[in-house]
MINUMI-136610 format. One record per residue (C-alpha): residue number from 1; residue in one letter; x, y, z. Coordinates in steps of 0.1 Angstrom, whole numbers, plus 5000, padded with zeros to 4 digits. Layout:
> num residuo c1 c2 c3
> NUM A X Y Z .
...
This chain:
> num residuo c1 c2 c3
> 1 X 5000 5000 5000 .
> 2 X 5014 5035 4989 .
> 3 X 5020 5053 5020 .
> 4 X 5009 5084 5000 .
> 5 X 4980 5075 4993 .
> 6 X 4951 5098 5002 .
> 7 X 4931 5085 5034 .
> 8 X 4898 5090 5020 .
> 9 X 4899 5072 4987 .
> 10 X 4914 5040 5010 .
> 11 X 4887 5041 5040 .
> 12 X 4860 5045 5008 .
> 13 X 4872 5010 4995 .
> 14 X 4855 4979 5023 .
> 15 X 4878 4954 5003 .
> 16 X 4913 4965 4994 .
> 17 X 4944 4947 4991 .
> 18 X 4978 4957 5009 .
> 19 X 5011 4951 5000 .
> 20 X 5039 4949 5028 .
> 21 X 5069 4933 5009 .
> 22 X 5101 4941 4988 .
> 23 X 5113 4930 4954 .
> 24 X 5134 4901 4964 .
> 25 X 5131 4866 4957 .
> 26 X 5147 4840 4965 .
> 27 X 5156 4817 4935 .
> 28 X 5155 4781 4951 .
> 29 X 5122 4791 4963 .
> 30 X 5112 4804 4931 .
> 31 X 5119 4772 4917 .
> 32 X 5100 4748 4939 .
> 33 X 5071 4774 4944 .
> 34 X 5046 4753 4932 .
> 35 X 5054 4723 4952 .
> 36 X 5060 4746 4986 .
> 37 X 5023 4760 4977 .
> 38 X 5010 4723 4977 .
> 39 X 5002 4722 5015 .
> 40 X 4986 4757 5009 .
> 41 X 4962 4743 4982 .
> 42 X 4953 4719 5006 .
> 43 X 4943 4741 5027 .
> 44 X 4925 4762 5004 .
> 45 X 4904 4736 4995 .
> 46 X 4893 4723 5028 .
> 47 X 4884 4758 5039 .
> 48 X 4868 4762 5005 .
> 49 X 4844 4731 5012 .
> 50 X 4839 4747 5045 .
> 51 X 4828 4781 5033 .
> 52 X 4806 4762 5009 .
> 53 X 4791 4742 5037 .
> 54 X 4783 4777 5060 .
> 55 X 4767 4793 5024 .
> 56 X 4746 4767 5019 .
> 57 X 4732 4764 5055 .
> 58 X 4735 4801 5058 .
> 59 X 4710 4800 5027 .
> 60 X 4686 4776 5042 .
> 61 X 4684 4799 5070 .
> 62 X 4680 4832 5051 .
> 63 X 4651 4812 5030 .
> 64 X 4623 4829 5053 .
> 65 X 4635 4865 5052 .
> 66 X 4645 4863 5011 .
> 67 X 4606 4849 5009 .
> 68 X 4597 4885 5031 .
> 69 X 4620 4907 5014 .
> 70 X 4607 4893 4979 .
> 71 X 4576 4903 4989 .
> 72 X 4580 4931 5003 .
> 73 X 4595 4934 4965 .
> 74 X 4631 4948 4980 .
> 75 X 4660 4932 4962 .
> 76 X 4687 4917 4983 .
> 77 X 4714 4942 4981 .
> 78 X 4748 4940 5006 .
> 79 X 4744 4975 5013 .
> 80 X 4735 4978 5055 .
> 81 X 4707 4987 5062 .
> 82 X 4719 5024 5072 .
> 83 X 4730 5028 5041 .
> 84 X 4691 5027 5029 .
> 85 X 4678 5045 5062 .
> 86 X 4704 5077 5052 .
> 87 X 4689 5080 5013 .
> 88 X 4654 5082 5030 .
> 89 X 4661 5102 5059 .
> 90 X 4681 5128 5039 .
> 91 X 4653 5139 5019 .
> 92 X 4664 5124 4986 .
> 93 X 4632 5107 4973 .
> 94 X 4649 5099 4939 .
> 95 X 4676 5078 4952 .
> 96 X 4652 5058 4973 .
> 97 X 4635 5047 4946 .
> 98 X 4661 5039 4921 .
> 99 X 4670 5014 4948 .
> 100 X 4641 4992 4948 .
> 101 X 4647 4965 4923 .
> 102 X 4620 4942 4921 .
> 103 X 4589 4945 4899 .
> 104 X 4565 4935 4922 .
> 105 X 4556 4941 4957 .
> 106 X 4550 4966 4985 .
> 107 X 4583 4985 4974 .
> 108 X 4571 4984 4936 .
> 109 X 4532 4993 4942 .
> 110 X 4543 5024 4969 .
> 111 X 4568 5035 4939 .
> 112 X 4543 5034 4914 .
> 113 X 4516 5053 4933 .
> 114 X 4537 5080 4948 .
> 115 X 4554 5083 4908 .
> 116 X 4515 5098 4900 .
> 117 X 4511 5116 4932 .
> 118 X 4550 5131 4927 .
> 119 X 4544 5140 4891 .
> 120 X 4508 5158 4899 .
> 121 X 4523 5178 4932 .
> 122 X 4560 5179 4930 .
> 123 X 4561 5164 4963 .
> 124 X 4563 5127 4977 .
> 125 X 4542 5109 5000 .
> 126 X 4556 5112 5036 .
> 127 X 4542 5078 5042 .
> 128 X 4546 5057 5008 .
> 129 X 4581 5069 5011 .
> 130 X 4586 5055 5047 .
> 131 X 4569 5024 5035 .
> 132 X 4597 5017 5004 .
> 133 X 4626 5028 5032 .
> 134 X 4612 5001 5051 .
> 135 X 4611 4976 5023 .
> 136 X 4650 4987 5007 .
> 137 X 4659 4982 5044 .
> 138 X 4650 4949 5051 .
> 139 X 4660 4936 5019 .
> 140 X 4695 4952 5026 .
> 141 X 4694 4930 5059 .
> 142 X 4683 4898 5043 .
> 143 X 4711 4906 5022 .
> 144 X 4738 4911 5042 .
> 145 X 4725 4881 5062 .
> 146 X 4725 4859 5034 .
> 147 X 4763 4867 5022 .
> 148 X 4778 4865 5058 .
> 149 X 4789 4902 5063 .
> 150 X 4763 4896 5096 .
> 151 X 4753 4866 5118 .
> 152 X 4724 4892 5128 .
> 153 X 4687 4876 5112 .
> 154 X 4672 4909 5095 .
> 155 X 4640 4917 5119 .
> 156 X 4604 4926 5101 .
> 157 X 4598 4948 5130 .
> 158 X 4584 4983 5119 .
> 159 X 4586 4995 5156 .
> 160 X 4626 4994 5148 .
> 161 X 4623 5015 5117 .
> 162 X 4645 5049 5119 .
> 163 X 4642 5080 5124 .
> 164 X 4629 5087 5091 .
> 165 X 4597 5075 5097 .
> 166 X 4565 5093 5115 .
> 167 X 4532 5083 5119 .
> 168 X 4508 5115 5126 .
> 169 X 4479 5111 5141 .
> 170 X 4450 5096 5120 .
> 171 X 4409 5088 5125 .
> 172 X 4414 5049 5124 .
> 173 X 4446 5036 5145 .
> 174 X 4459 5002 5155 .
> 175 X 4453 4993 5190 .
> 176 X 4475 4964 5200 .
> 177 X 4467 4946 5235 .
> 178 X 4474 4914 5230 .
> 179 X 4506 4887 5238 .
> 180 X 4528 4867 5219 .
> 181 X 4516 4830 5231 .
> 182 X 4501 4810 5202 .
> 183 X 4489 4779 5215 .
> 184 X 4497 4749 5193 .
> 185 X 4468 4730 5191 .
> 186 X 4446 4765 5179 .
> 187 X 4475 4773 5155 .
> 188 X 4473 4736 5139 .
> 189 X 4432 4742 5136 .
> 190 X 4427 4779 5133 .
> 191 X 4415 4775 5095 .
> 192 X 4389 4756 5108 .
> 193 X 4381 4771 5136 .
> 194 X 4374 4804 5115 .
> 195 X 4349 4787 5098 .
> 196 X 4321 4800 5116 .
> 197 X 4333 4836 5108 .
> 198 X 4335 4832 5071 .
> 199 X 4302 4826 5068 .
> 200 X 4298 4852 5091 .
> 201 X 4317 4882 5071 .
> 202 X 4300 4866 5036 .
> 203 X 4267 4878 5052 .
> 204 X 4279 4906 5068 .
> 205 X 4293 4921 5037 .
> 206 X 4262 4912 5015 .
> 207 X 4244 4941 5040 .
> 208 X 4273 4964 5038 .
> 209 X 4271 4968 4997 .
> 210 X 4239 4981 5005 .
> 211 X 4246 4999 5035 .
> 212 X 4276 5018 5019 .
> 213 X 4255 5029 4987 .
> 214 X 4229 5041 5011 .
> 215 X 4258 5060 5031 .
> 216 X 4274 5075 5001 .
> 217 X 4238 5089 4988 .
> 218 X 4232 5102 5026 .
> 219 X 4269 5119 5028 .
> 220 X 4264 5137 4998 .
> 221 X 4232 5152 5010 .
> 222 X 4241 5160 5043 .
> 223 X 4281 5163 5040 .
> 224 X 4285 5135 5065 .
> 225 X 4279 5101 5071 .
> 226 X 4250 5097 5090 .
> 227 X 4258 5080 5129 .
> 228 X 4241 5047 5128 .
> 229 X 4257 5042 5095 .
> 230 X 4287 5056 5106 .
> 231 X 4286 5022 5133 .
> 232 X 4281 4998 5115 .
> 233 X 4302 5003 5089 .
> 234 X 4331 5007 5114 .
> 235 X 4317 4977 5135 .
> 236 X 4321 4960 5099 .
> 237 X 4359 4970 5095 .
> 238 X 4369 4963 5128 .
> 239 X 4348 4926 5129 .
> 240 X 4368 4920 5090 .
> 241 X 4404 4929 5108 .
> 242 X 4396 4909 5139 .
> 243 X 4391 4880 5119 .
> 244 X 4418 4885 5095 .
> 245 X 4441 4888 5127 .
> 246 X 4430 4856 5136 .
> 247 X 4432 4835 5106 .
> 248 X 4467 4851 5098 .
> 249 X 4481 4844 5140 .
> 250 X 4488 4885 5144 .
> 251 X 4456 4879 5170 .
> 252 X 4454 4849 5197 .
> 253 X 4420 4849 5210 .
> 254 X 4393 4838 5186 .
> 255 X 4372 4865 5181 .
> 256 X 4338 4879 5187 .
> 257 X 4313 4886 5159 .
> 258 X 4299 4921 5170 .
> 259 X 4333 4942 5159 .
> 260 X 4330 4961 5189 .
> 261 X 4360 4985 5193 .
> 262 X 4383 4967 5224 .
> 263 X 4369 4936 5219 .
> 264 X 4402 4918 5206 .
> 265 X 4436 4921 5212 .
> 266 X 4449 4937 5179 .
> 267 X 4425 4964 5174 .
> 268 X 4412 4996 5154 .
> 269 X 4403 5027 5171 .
> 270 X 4377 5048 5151 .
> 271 X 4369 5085 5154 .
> 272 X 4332 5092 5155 .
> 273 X 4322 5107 5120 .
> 274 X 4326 5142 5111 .
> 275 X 4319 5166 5080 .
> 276 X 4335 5155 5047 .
> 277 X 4339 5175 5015 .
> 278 X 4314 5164 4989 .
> 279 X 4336 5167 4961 .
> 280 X 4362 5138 4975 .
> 281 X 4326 5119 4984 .
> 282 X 4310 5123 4947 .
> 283 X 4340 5102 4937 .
> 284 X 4355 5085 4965 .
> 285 X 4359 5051 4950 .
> 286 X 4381 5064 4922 .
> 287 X 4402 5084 4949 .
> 288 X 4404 5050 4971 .
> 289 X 4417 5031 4937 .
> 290 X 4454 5040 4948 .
> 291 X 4454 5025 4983 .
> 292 X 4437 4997 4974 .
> 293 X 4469 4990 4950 .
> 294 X 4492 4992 4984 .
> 295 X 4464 4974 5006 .
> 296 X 4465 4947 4980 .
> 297 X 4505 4942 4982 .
> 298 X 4504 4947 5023 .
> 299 X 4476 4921 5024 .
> 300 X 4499 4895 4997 .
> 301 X 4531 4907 5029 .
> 302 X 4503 4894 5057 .
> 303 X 4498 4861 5038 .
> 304 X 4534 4853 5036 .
> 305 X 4542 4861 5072 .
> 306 X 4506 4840 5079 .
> 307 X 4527 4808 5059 .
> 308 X 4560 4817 5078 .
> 309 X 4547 4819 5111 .
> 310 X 4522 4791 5111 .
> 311 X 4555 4762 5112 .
> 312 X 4569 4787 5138 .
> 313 X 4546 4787 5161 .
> 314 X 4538 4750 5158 .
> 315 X 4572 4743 5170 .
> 316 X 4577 4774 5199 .
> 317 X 4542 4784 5201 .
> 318 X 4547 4816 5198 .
> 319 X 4550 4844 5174 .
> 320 X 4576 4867 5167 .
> 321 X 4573 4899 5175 .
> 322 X 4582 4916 5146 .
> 323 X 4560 4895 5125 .
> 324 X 4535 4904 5145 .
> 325 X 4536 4940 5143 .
> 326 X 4547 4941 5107 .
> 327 X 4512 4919 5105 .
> 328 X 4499 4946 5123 .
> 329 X 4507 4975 5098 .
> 330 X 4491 4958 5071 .
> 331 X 4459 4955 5087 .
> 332 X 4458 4991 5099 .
> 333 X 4464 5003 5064 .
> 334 X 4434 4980 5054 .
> 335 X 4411 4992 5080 .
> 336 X 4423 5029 5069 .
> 337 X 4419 5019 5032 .
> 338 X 4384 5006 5037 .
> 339 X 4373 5031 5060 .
> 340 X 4383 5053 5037 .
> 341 X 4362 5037 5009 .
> 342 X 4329 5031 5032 .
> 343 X 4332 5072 5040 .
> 344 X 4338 5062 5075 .
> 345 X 4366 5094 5076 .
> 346 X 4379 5114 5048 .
> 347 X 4416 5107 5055 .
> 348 X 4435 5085 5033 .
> 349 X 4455 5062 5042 .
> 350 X 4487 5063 5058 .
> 351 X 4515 5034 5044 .
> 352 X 4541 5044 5076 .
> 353 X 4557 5007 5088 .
> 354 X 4552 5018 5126 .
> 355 X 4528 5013 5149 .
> 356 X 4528 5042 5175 .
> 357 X 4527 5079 5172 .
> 358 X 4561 5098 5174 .
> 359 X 4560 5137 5178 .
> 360 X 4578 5148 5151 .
> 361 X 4591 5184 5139 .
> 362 X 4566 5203 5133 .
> 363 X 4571 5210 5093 .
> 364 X 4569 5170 5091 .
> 365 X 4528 5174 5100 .
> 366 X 4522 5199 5069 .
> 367 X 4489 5185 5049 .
> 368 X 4490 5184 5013 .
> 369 X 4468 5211 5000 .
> 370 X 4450 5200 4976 .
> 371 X 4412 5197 4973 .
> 372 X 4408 5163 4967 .
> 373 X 4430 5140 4984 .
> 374 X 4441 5155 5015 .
> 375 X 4464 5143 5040 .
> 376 X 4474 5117 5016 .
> 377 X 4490 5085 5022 .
């Protein structure tokens, strides 16, 4: 190694070689180099079988997190995850989403809604952006993982997202009261034993087509939804998460078929209704269209992490927490999504991975002025 060489260009370089040694060589040892270097081929090889053996278990171990990352459509990249975290958290949109490289996913749906929203307002979604930090993140972990610069196992857990992301307050929040025991013999069964509550919601939801067309005639008259409508629907969206909790192990108890609010232990809080503008009511499906496209790809997340966590918690009977509040994320932005939809609140959606309120700086809580979509995302 040049000792002249400039300090920074070296400490930028992870993998360098340096070179401690003069010019001369020995001639007898030139001559039998080949045959001195046997013992060192030997060697070579042995650690090269060994190193193949620790990559392929390491593989078999990453498996789970590669099948999360993939769909939370983040490629695996061995980049740390702070390297991800500083592109969001610097304000740079642009480079956050040159870095997701999957075509399909949460990553890739967030990236192609916010491309419209960016493009119309010169401005990207606070949340949608969070939501692709979260996703380059873990796939920089599941990297890492998978190549051996870490013996850390990437975590799912939103709740240890950076300080980039913020999640302000909104009219439909997760409430999460419950633990992470999963007896065995209700995980082996829980299909079955949710049965009941399919039929249940098929019903339910037959009612609520015609409930929510009666709603969205009402709101338009009076500029709100009216407040027996405005309970039942919400009873509605809080019975469907309940259920999906349970089906998918975020929840433990089986659940109740009222939908009343603290009834379960994973949750949705609901505002009581309040005036809406009847411009974003006259066309609220179209203006839901765009969170149902990230709902859709949270709800494919929740289904893997269902698959994932059904063999874990046969074996420990329990449920990780990360999984678990990851799980919990997408069902709030579903409950926000259909609630939303139903006229239940006139905020949209927020796509945040995190599950608690920060208090963040007070520019960070600026709504987007426009007259149709709001606090968006």
């Amino acid at each position: 190694m040049r000792e002249n060489a400039p300090m920074a260009t070296i400490e930028q370089r992870p993998v360098r070689l340096v070179v401690r040694d003069d010019l001369a060589r020995s001639r007898l040892t030139v001559f039998f180099r080949l045959f001195l270097a046997i013992p060192l081929f030997v060697w070579l090889a042995l650690r090269g079988i060994a190193a193949g053996i620790v990559g392929f278990f390491r593989l078999v171990l990453a498996l789970p997190a590669i099948v999360v990352a993939t769909t939370l459509g983040a490629g695996l990249t061995s980049g740390s995850p702070s390297q991800s975290s500083w592109s969001a958290s610097s304000g740079h949109e642009e480079a956050l989403w040159w870095n997701v490289y999957s075509f399909g996913g949460v990553a890739a749906a967030a990236a192609v809604v916010a491309w419209f929203f960016t493009v119309a307002l010169g401005r990207a979604p606070r949340g949608l952006r969070d939501l692709a930090a979260y996703a380059v993140g873990y796939g920089a972990q599941a990297g890492a993982y998978l190549f051996l610069l870490t013996p850390r196992y990437p975590t799912s857990d939103p709740e240890l997202a950076e300080a980039y992301s913020d999640l302000p307050e909104h009219p439909v929040r997760a409430v999460v009261d419950d633990d992470l025991a999963r007896p065995r013999l209700t995980v082996l069964f829980r299909f079955f034993l949710a049965i009941p509550h399919f039929v249940w919601i098929f019903l339910w939801s037959i009612a609520v087509v015609f409930v929510a067309f009666v709603g969205w005639i009402a709101a338009l008259v009076l500029g709100r939804l009216p407040d027996p409508l405005h309970r039942f629907l919400a009873a509605y969206i809080r019975y469907a998460t309940h259920l999906v909790a349970f089906v998918y192990l975020v929840g433990r108890r089986f659940p109740g078929f009222t939908g009343r609010e603290g009834s379960y232990g994973v949750d949705l809080a609901i505002d009581p209704p309040a005036p809406q503008r009847r411009l974003t009511i006259l066309f609220r499906f179209f203006l839901a269209l765009p969170a149902f496209i990230v709902a859709s790809a949270l709800g494919g997340v929740a289904f893997v992490l269902a698959l994932l966590v059904w063999w874990y918690a046969l074996v420990t009977a329990r449920m990780p927490e990360g999984m678990r509040n990851l799980g919990v994320t997408c069902l709030r932005y579903a409950g926000q999504t259909y609630a939303y939809a139903m006229l239940v609140t006139d905020r949209y959606p927020y796509a945040t991975p995190v599950l608690r309120q920060t208090q963040p700086e007070p520019e960070e809580l600026v709504d987007f002025p426009t007259p149709v979509l709001g606090d968006t995302f």
